[in-house]
C-alpha positions as CSV (number, residue, x, y, z in Angstrom):
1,X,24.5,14.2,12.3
2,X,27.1,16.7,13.0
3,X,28.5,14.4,16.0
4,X,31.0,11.8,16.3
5,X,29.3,9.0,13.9
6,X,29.3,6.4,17.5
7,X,26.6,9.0,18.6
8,X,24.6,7.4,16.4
9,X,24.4,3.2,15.8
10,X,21.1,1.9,14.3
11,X,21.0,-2.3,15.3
12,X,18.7,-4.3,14.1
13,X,15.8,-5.0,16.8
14,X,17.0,-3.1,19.2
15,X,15.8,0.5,20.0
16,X,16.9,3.5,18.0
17,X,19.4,6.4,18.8
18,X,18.6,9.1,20.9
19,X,17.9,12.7,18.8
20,X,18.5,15.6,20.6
21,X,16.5,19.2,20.8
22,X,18.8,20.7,18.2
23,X,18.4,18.0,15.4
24,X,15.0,18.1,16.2
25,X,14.6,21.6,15.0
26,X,16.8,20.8,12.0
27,X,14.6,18.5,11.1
28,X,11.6,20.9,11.7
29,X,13.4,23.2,9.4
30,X,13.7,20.4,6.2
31,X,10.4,19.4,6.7
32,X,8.9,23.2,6.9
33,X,11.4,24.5,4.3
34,X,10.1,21.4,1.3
35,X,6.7,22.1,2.1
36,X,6.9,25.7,1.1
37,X,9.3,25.2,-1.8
38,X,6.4,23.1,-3.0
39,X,3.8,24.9,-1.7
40,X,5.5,28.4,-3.6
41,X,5.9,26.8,-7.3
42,X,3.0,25.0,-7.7
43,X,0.8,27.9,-5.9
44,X,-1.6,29.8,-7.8
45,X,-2.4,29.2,-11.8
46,X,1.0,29.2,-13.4
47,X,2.3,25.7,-12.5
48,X,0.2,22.2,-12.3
49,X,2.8,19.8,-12.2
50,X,6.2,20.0,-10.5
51,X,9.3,17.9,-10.9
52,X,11.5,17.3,-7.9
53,X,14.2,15.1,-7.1
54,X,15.5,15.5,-3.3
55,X,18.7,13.5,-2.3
56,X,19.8,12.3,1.4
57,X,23.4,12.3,1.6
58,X,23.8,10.7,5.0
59,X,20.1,9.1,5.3
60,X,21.0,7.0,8.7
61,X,18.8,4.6,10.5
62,X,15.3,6.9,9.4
63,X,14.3,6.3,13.2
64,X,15.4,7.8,16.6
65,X,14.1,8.0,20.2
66,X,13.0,11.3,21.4
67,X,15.5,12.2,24.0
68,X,12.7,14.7,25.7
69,X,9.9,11.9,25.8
70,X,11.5,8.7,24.7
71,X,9.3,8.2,22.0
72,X,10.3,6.7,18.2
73,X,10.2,9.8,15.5
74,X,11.1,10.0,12.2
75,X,14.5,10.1,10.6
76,X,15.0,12.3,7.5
77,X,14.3,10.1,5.3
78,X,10.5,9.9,6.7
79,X,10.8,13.8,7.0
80,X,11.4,14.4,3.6
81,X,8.9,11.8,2.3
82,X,6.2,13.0,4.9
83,X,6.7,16.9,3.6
84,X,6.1,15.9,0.2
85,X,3.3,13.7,0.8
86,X,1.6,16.8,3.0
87,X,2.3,19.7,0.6
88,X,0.5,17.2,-2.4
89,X,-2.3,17.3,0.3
90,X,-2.4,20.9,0.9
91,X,-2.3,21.8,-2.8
92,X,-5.0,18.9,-3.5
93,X,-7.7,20.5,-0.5
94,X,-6.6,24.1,-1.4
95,X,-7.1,24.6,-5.3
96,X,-10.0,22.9,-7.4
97,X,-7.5,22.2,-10.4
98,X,-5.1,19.2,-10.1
99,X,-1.6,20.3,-8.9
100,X,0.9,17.2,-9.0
101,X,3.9,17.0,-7.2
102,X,6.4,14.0,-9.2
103,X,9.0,13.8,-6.3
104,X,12.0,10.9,-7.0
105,X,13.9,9.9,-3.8
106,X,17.6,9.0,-3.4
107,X,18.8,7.8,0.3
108,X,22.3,7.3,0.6
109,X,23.7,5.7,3.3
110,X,27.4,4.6,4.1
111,X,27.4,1.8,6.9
112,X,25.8,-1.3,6.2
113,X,24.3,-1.8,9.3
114,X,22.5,1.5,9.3
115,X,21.2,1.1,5.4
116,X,19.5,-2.3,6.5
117,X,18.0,-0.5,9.1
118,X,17.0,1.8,6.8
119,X,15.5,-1.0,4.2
120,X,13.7,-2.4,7.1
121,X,11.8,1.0,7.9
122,X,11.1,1.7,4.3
123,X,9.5,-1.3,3.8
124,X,7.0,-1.6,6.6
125,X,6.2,1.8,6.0
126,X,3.7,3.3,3.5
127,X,6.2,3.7,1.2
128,X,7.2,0.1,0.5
129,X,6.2,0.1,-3.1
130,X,8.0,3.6,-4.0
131,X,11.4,2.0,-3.4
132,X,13.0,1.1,-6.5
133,X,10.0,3.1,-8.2
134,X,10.4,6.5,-7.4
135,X,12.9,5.9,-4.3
136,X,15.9,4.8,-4.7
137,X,18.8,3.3,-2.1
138,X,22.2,3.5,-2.1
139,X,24.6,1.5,0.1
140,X,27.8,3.5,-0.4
141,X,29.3,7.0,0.9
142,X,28.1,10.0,-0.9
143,X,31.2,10.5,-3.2
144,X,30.4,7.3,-4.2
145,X,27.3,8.0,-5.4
146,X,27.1,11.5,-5.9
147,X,28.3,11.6,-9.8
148,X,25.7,9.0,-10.9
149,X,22.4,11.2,-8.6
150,X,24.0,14.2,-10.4
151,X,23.3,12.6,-14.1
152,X,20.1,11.4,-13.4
153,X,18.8,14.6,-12.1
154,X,20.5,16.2,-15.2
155,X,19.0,13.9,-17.4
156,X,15.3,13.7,-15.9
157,X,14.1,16.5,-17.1
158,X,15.4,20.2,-18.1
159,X,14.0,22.0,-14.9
160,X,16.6,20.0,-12.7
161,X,14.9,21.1,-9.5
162,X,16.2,19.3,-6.7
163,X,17.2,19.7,-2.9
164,X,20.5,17.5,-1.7
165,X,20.5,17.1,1.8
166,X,24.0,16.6,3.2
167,X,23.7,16.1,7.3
168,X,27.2,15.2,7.3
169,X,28.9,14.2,10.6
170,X,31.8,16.0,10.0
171,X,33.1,19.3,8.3
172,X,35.4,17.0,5.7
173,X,32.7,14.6,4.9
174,X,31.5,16.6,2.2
175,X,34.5,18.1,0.1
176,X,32.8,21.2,-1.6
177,X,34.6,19.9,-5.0
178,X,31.1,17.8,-5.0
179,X,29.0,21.0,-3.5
180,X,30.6,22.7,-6.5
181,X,29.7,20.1,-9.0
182,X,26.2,20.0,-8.0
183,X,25.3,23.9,-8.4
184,X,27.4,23.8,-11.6
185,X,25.7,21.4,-13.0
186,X,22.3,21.7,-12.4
187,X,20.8,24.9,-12.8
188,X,18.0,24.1,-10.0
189,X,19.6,23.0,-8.0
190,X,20.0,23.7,-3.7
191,X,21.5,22.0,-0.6
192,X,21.3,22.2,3.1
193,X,24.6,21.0,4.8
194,X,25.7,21.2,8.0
195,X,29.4,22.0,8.9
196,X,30.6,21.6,12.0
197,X,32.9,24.9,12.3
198,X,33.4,24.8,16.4
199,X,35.3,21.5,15.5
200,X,37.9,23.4,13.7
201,X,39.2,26.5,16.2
202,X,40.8,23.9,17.8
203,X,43.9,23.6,15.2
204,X,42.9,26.2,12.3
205,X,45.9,28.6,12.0
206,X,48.6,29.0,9.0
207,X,50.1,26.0,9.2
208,X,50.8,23.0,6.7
209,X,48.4,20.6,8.5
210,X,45.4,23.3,8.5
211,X,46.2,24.3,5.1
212,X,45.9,20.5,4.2
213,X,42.6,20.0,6.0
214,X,41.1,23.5,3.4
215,X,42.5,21.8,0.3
216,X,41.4,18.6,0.9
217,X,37.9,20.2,1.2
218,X,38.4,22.8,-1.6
219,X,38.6,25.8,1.2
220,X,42.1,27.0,1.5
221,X,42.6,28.7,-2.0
222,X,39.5,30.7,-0.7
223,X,40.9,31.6,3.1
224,X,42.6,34.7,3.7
225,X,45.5,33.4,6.5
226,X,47.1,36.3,7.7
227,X,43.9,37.7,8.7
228,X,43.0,34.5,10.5
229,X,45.9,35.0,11.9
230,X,45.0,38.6,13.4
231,X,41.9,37.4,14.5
232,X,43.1,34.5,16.0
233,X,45.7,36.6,18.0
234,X,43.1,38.5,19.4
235,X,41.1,35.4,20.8
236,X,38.0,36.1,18.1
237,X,37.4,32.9,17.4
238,X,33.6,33.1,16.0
239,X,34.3,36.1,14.2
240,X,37.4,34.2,12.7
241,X,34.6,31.6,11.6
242,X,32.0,33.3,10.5
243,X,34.6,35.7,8.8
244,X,36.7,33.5,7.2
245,X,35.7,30.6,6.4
246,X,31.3,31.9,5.3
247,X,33.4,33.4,2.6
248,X,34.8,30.4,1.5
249,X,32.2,28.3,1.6
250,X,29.9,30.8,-0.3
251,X,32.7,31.1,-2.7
252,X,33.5,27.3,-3.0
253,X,30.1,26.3,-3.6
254,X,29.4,28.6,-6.6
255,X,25.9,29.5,-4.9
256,X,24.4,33.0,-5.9
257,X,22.7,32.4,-2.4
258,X,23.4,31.7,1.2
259,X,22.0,31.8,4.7
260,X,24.1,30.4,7.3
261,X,23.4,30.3,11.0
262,X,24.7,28.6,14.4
263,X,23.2,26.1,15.9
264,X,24.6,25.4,19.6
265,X,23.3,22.4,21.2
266,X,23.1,21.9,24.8
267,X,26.0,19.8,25.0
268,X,29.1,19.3,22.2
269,X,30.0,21.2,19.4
270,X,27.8,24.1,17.8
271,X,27.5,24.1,13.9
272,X,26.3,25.5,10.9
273,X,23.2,24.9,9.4
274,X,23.8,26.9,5.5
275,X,21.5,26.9,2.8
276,X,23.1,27.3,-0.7
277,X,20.8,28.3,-3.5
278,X,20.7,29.8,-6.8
279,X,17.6,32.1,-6.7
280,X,16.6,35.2,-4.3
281,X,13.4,33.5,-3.4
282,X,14.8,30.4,-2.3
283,X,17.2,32.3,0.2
284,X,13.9,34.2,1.2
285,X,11.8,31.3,2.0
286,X,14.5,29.8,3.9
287,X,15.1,33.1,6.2
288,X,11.8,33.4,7.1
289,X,11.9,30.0,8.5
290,X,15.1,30.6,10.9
291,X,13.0,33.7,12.1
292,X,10.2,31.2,12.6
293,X,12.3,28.2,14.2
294,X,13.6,30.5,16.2
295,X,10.9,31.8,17.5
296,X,8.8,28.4,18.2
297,X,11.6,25.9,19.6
298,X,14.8,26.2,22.2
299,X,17.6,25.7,19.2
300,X,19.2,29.3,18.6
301,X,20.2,30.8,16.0
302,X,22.7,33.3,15.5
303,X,25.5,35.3,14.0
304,X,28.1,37.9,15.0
305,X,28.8,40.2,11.7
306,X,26.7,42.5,13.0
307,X,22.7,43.9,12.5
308,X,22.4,46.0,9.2
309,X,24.2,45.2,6.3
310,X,27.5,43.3,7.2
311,X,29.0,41.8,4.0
312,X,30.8,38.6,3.9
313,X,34.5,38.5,4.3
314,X,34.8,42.1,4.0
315,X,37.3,42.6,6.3
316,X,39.3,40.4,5.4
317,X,39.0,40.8,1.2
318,X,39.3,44.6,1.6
319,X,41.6,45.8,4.5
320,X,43.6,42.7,5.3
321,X,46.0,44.5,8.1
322,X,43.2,46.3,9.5
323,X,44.3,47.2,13.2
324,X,41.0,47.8,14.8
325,X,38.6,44.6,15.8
326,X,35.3,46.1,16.8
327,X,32.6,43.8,16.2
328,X,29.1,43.3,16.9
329,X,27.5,41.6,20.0
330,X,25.7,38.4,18.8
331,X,22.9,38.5,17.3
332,X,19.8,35.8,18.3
333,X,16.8,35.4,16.1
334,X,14.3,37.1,18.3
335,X,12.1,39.7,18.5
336,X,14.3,42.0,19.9
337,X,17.0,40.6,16.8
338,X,14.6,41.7,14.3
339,X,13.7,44.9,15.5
340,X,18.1,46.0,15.7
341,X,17.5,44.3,12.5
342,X,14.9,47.0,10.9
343,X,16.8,49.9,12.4
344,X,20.2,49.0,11.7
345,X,19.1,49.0,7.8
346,X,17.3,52.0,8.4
347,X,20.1,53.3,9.1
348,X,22.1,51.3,6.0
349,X,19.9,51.6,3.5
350,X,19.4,55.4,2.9
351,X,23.9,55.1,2.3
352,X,23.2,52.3,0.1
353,X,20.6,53.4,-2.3
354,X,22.5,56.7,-2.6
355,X,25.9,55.3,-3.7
356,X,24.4,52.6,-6.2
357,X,20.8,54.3,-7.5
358,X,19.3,53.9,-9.5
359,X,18.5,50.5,-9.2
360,X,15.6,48.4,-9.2
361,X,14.3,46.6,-5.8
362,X,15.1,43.1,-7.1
363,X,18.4,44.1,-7.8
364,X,18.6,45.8,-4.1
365,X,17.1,41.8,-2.7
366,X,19.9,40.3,-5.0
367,X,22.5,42.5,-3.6
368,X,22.1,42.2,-0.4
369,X,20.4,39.2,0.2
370,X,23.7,37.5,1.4
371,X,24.4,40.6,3.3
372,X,22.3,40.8,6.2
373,X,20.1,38.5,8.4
374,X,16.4,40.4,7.5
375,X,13.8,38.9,6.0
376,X,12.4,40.5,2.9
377,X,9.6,41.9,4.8
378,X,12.2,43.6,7.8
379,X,13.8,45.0,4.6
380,X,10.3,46.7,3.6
381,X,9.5,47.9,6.6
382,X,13.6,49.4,6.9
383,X,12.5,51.4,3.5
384,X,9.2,52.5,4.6
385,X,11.3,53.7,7.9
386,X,13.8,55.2,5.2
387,X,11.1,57.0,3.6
388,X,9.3,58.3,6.1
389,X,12.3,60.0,6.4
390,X,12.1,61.7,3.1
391,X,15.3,60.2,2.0
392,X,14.0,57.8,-0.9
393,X,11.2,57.6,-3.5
394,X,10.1,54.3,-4.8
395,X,9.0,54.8,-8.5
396,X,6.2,52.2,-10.1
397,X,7.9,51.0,-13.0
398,X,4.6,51.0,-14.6
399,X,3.2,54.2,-13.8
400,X,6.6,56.2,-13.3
401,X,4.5,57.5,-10.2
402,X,6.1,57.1,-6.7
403,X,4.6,54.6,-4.2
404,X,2.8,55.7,-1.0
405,X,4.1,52.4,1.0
406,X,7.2,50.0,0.8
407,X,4.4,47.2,0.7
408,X,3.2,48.0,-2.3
409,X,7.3,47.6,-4.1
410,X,7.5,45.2,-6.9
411,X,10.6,43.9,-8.2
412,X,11.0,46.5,-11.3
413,X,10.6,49.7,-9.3
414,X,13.1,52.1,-9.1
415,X,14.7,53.1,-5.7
416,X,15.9,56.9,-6.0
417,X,17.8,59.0,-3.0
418,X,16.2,62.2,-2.2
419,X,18.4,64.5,-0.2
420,X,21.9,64.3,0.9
421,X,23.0,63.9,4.7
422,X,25.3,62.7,6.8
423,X,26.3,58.5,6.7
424,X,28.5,56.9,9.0
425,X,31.9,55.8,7.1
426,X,31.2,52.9,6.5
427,X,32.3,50.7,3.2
428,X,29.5,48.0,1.4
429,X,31.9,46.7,-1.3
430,X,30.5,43.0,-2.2
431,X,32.4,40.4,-3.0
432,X,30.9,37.8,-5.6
């Protein structure tokens, strides 16, 4: 609900908004993305009960009509409750021992009209008797509610796993002051937000009124303006963006973890979709589903920092009056994507591993997960390319024997660099 708030107006007995392609796929993403996070913890014979608490920061209506066939589908609200309900299925018809999913549910949603709505929905659904059980409604704005959601989840239980969903119609709706509070606060915590970037390029330069709208949103301590500036000058605008303000965001938030995408509808302004986690794994599983989204449906996804291993803000962070602006073509999340993917890393990996070995793979994932668009299986097959090459050895940590195959790396094996050669100058300074 990245659009003007009018896009959307939910009136009692009359027929729902309209949801277009792109926040159909959105919603294909939350739905896929709390399946697996469920799916993940609770697989296998570690875990048999998980505790969950996923928040809606901008629940709307919970109904729209399909703009390609007209038909009613299911708001987030439904989408999230669905996704549990499934993955507590899965888990039931998949392993003989009981696995039990304890999920608690808080909607929040602003406009009065849209939370009856809402109510309505909810209680001629299945889920009538959760509300007020395990399913909770709030008729205020998230700020509003966001400090008393934040202590119950604290308080619940010590795990403080939880997902905040904050479809926000606007960049400013969610100041990251809150985002920040959230992953401070709860060591489990993650959150999908959208943030309509496009909606910015229209007045974002070094002046007092752009500098007013990044404070009020806890950006502009975190915005390097005289390289907007540059980039501005030279008509970049999306490489401004992704520059400039991914950087912020990522630093804002206080996540250890982010994938962040664009998402251009047919008509209006394109957005971000980011993901902002504490854990490796969690920015895994959400990667492989923009591959996968990407692949299935006709929302893109993209980015523009380039193939390999592109590092956020490091332009900007590192050689602020840099005169030349060669950047990458755009990158979509398609076959062809993944394969410049694999080769560009081939290519970035053996430089890597030889300025910062030895290091362990996990701490390779943790480093660079931020830094390039692979999944963790394109970054396997970049090694296995890598040593084919003779250029690394990966060394069981168990055995102190070298593997045969990248597929067979686990997280405390040791990468080593072979032989020396050539690299392209290129710099991979990180920025925490």
């Amino acid at each position: 609900m990245v659009a003007n708030k009018d896009k959307y107006q939910w009136i009692k007995d009359e027929t729902p908004p309209i949801i277009e392609e792109h926040s159909i796929v959105k919603h294909s993403i939350i739905s896929d993305y709390i399946h697996r996070y469920i799916c993940t913890l609770l697989g296998g014979f570690a875990w048999d009960q998980l505790k969950i608490t996923i928040v809606d920061g901008f629940a709307g209506g919970g109904k729209y009509t399909n703009i390609l066939d007209g038909n009613i589908v299911k708001g987030s609200p439904f989408v999230i409750l669905d996704s549990v309900r499934e993955a507590q299925a899965y888990l039931e018809a998949k392993y003989e021992r009981p696995k039990e999913v304890h999920a608690e549910y808080h909607f929040v949603e602003k406009d009065s009209n849209y939370f009856h709505f809402l109510t309505g929905e909810l209680y001629r659904s299945q889920y009538k008797d959760n509300v007020n059980e395990n399913l909770f409604l709030y008729n205020s704005s998230f700020h509003e509610s966001a400090d008393k959601i934040i202590r119950r989840i604290y308080e619940r239980n010590k795990a403080q796993r939880c997902l905040f969903i904050l479809d926000q119609f606007a960049y400013k709706d969610v100041p990251f002051q809150y985002v920040s509070k959230i992953m401070g606060h709860l060591k489990n915590s993650e959150i999908l937000l959208t943030f309509g970037f496009e909606s910015l390029q229209s007045f974002l330069s070094d002046n007092k009124s752009s500098r007013s709208a990044m404070r009020k949103i806890g950006l502009e301590q975190y915005i390097d303006w005289d390289r907007l500036e540059e980039l501005k000058h030279h008509g970049l605008w999306h490489h401004l963006i992704q520059e400039q303000l991914s950087l912020a965001i990522k630093k804002a938030s206080g996540a250890e973890h982010m994938t962040i995408f664009f998402i251009e509808p047919k008509k209006g302004w394109s957005y971000w979709l980011v993901h902002l986690s504490k854990q490796y794994k969690a920015r895994s599983v959400m990667m492989d589903i923009h591959w996968d989204s990407a692949n299935k449906s006709n929302g893109q996804f993209s980015h523009v920092l380039g193939d390999g291993l592109f590092g956020l803000g490091f332009k900007a962070s590192k050689i602020p009056k840099q005169a030349m602006f060669e950047f990458d073509d755009v990158m979509e999340f398609d076959e062809e994507g993944r394969l410049r993917c694999v080769n560009a890393l081939t290519k970035d990996l053996s430089k890597f591993i030889f300025d910062h070995q030895p290091l362990t793979y996990q701490t390779l994932l943790t480093t660079i997960g931020d830094l390039t668009a692979a999944t963790e299986d394109s970054i396997k097959e970049a090694l296995q390319n890598v040593m084919d090459c003779k250029e690394i050895k990966i060394i069981n940590s168990e055995s102190n024997r070298p593997r045969r195959t990248a597929k067979q790396i686990k997280g405390n094996d040791i990468l080593q660099y072979e032989q020396h050669s050539l690299f392209p100058v290129q710099d991979f300074s990180f920025q925490k």
